[in-house]
C-alpha positions as CSV (number, residue, x, y, z in Angstrom):
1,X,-6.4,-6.0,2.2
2,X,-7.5,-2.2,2.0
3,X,-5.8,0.3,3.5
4,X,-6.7,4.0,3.5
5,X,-6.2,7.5,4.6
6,X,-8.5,8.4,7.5
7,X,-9.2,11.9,6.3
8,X,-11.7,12.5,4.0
9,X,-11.0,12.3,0.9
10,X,-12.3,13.1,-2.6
11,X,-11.8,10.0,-4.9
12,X,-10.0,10.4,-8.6
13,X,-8.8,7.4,-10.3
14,X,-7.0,3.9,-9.2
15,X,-3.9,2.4,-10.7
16,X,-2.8,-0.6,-10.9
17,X,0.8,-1.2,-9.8
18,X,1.3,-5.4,-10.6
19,X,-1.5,-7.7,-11.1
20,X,-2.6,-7.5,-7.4
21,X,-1.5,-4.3,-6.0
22,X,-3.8,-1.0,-6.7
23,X,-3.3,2.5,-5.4
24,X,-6.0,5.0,-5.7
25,X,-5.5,9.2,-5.5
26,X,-7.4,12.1,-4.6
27,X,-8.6,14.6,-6.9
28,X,-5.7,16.3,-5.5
29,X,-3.2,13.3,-7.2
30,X,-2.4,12.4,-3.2
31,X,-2.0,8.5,-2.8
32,X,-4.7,7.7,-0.2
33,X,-5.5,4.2,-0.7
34,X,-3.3,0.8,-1.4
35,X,-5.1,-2.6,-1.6
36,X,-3.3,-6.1,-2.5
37,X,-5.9,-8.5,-3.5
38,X,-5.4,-11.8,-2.8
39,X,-3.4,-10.9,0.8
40,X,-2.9,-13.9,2.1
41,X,-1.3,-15.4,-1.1
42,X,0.7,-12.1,-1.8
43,X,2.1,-12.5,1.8
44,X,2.1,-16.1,1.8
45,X,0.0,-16.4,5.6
46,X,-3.3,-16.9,6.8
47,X,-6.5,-14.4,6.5
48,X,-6.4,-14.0,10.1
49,X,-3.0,-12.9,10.2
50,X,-3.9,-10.2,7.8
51,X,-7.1,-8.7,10.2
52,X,-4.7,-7.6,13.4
53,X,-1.2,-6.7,11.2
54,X,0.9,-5.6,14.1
55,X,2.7,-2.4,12.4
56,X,2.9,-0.7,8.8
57,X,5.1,1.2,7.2
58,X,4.9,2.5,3.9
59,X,6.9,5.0,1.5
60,X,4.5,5.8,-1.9
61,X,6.7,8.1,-4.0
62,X,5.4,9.8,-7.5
63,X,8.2,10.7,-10.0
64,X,7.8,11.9,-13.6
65,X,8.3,9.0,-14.5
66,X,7.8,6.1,-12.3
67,X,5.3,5.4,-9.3
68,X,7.0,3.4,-6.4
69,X,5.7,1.7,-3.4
70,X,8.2,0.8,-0.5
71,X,6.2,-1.0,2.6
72,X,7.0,-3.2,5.3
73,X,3.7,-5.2,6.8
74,X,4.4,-7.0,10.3
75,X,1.8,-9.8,11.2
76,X,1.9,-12.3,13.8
77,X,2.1,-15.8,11.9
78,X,2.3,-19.1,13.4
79,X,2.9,-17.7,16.8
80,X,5.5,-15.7,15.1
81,X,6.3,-11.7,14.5
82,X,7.6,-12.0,10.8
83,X,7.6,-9.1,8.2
84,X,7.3,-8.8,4.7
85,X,9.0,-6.1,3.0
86,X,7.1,-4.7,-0.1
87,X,8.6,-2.7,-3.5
88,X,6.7,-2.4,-6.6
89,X,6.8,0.1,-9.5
90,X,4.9,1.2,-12.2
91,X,5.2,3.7,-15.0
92,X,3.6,7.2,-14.4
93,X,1.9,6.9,-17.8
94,X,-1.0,8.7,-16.2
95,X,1.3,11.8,-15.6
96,X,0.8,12.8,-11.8
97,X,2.4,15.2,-10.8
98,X,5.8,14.3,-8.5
99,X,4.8,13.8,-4.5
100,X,5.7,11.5,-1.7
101,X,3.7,10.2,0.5
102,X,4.2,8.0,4.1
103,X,2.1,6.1,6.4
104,X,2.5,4.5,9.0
105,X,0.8,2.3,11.8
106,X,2.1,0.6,14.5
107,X,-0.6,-1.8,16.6
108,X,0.2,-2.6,20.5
């Protein structure tokens, strides 16, 4: 699962936050990208349930030092609206500067 900022964007770097979750920034240390490999495992549902996710919400905050995502992913499983809530950390080893960032998507 990728997703990504809709503005344009100039890459910088990607870190990785666990084993299966990466965030990539701007070459203005912005988060503009998260992608969980492996979704459907990570969410425990099936691949189709990850193509039409019926909202997003997602908190990315950069502190001296940690980096912390906070997300909430709604699909539509088994004929069933359930969500799964998301919150991973990582050390800011890399030293970005402190920002927060939210997005958000809701699909009707």
């Amino acid at each position: 699962m990728y997703l990504r900022n809709i503005n344009e964007y100039k890459y910088k770097e990607s870190i990785e936050i666990k084993g299966n979750i990466i965030l990539d920034f701007d070459e203005n240390n912005i988060p503009v990208a998260l992608e969980i490999l492996d979704a459907h495992k990570f969410f425990g549902v099936e691949k189709y349930s990850l193509k039409q996710p019926i909202g997003i919400k997602m908190n990315i905050e950069v502190g001296e030092e940690k980096i912390r995502v906070k997300a909430w992913f709604n699909f539509i499983f088994h004929l069933k609206e359930i969500e799964n809530p998301v919150e991973v950390d990582t050390v800011n080893d890399i030293k970005l500067p402190a920002t927060q960032t939210n997005f958000a998507t809701v699909i009707a």
